[in-house]
N, C-alpha and C positions, 0 to 999 in steps of 0.2 A: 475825572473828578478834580477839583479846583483843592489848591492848598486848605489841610483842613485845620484849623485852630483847636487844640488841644493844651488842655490847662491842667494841673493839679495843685490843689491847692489842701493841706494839711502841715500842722505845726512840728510832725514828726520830719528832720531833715531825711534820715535814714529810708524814710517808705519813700519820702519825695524822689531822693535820686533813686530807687530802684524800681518803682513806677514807671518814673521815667526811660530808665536805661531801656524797661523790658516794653513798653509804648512803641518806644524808637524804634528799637529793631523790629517787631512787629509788623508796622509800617512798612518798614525797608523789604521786607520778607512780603509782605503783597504787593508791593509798589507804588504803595500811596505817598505821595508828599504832605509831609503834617509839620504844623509849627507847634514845639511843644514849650512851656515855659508855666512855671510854676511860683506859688505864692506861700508865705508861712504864716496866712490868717488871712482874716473875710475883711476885713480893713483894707491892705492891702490889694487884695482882688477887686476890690468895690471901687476902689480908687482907679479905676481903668475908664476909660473914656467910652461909649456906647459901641464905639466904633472897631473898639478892639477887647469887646468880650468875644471868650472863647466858642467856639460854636461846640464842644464838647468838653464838658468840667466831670473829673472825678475829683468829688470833695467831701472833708473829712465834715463829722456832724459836731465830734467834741472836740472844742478849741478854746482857748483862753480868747475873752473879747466878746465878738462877735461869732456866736455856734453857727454850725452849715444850715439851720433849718432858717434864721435871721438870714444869713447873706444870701441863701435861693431867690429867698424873698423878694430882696429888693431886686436882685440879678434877673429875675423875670421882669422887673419894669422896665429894664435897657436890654433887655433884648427876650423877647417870648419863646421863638422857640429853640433858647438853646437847650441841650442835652443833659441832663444831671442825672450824674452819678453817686451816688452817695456810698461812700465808704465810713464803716465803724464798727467797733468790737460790740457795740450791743443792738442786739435784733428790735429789742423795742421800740427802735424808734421808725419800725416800720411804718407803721399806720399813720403815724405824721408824715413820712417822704410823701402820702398820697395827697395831701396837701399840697405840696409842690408840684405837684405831677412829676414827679419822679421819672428817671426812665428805668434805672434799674438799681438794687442794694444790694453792695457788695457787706457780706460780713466777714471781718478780720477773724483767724487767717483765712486766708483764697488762694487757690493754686493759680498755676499759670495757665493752666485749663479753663480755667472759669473765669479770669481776665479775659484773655484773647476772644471766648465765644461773646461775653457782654462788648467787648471793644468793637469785634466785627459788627454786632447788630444796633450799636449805637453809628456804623460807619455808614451803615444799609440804609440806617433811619433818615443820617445825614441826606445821603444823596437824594431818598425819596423827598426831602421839605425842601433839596434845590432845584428838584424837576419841578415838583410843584408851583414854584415860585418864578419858574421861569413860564414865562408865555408863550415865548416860540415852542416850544417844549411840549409846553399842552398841545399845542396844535398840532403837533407833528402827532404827538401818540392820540390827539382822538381818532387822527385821519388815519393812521394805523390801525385802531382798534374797529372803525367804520371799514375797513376794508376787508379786514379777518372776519367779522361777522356778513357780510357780501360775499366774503367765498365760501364761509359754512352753511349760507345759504344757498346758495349756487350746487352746491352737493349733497342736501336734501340734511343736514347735521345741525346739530342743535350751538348756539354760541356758548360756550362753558363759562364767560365772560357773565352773561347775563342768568344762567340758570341756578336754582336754588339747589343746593346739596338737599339729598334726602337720604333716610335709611328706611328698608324695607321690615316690618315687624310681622312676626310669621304668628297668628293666633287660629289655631286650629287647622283649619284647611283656606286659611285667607292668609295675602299677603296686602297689609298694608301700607302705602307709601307716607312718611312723615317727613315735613321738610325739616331738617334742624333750627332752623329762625325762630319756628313755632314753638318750639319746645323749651317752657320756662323752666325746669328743672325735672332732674330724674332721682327716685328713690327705690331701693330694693327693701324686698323682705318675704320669710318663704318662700327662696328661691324664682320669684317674679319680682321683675322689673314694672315700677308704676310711669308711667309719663307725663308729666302734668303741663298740656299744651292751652295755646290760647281760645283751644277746639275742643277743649274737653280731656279728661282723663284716658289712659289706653295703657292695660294692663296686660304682660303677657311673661312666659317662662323666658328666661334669659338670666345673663350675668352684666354687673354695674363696668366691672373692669373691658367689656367685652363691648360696650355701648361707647364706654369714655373713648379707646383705640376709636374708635369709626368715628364719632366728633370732631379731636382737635384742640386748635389754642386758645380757642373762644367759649371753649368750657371747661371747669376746673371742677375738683373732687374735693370738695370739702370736707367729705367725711366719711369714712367707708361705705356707707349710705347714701351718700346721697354724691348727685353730679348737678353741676349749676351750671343755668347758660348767662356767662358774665355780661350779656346786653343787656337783661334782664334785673341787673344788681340796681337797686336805690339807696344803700349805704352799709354800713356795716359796724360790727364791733368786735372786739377778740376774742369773741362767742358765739355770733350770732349774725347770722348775714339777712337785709332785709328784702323781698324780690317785690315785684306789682303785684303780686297777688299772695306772698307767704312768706313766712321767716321760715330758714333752714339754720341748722347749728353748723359752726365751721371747729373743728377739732383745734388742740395745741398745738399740731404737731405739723398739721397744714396749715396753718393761720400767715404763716411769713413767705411761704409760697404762693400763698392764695393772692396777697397782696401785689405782690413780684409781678403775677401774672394779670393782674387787672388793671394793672399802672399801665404794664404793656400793650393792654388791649384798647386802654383810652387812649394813649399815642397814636398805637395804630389806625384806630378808627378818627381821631381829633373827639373825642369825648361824647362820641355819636354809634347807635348802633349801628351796622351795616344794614339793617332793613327800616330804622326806626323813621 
C-alpha cells in the first residue's frame, strides 16, 4: 500500500490532536505509512489544492463557518472518491451523511474499539479503489480469477466466485432452495417466517434472528419483524423504508444503524446491487 493521506479536520484542538496521536500509532502498529495533518474548519480544508485532498477525512459536521455537510460537498467535486468520515455528538444528522455518501459515523463519545474497526475498513476501502484504478492490476486479478475458475473446473466444483448464495427453507417434507438476491424482504409473525421474493411469497416455521445469521451485511433488521435486502432499498425516512415493491417500518432504535450500514453497502457495491 502506497502512502495514505489521512486528514482530520474539526474545530475542537483537543479531539484533533488525540485523533491524531491514536491514527498514528494505529498505523505504526499495522504498518502502514499514512500522511496525517489536520485542519480547524472547512475553509481551511477546502483551501487545499485537488491534488492534496486527503484520500481519508474524519470530519467534524458542527463547525463555525462552513458545517461538514457544506465542505463534503464541495470535497466530492476535487476528488470523488475520497473517504468521509463523519464525526459528531448528534446522531441526526445521520440521514444527511447519506447525501454525501458517507463511509461511515462516528458518534461522539467512541472508544478506541470503534475507531480502529471504522479506520481498518476505510483502509480496506482505500486499497480496494487503488486496485481498482490501476489497470495492470485488473489484469493481473481477472487472469487470476480466469484461472481459479479453469481449476474448479478441472475438478468437477462449482466457482464460489460466480455462484449465488442460497438458503434452504424446510416446509413440510420439502426442501426449498432460495437464492438470497431474490429475496426483497423478510417478515415474521406466529412464529413463521414470510419471504417476500421476486418469485413469489414462501411462508414457512422458523426464526427472524436465525434467517438474519445466514444473510449477512447486505441485509439489515429494521425492526424486530421484519429483515430487509438493502439492494432492494429506493429511499427512506426515519420511519419508514421504501422497497420495489413495499414499505416496511425501520424502528428508533435501528434507524442510525440501518443508515451506517447502507451507506456501506453503496460503497461497497458503487451504488449498484451486486445482481442488479
Amino acid at each position: 500500500m502506497k502512502t495514505v493521506k489521512i486528514a482530520i479536520c474539526d474545530d475542537e484542538t483537543a479531539l484533533r490532536e488525540t485523533l491524531r496521536r491514536k491514527i498514528e500509532k494505529h498505523c505504526q502498529n499495522a504498518e502502514i505509512t499514512c500522511q496525517i495533518s489536520d485542519f480547524d474548519s472547512g475553509e481551511s480544508l477546502l483551501a487545499l489544492p485537488a491534488e492534496s485532498v486527503p484520500d481519508v477525512l474524519f470530519l467534524d459536521i458542527q463547525m463555525p463557518g462552513k458545517n461538514g455537510m457544506q465542505t463534503a460537498r464541495e470535497l466530492r467535486q476535487k476528488k470523488r472518491d475520497i473517504i468521509l468520515i463523519f464525526v459528531t455528538a448528534l446522531s441526526e444528522y445521520v440521514y444527511e451523511a447519506f447525501d454525501v455518501n458517507a463511509f461511515h459515523y462516528l458518534v461522539k463519545p467512541f472508544d478506541d474499539e470503534k475507531l480502529y474497526e471504522v479506520l481498518d475498513n476505510a483502509l480496506r476501502q482505500y486499497t480496494r479503489q487503488a486496485k481498482s484504478s490501476n489497470p495492470q492490476d485488473t489484469v493481473k486479478r481477472t487472469s487470476s480469477q480466469h484461472s481459479s475458475a479453469g481449476a474448479a473446473a478441472n475438478t468437477g466444483s462449482k466457482n464460489n466466485l460466480t455462484t449465488p448464495r442460497a438458503i434452504l427453507v424446510k416446509r413440510g417434507g420439502l426442501s426449498t432452495k432460495v437464492l438470497l438476491a431474490d429475496i426483497i424482504y423478510a417478515e415474521v409473525f406466529n412464529r413463521k417466517v414470510l419471504l417476500h421474493t421476486v418469485n413469489g411469497d414462501i411462508e414457512y416455521y422458523g426464526k427472524l434472528t436465525e434467517l438474519s445469521e445466514q444473510t449477512g451485511a447486505d441485509f439489515y433488521r429494521t425492526h424486530r419483524a421484519y429483515l430487509v435486502n438493502l439492494k432492494y432499498v429506493e429511499k427512506y425516512s426515519a420511519e419508514t423504508i421504501w422497497l420495489e415493491t413495499d414499505t416496511v417500518p425501520v424502528s428508533k432504535k435501528q434507524f442510525a444503524g440501518f443508515v451506517r450500514q447502507y451507506m456501506q453497502y453503496i460503497s461497497r457495491t458503487n451504488g449498484r446491487g451486486a445482481d442488479k
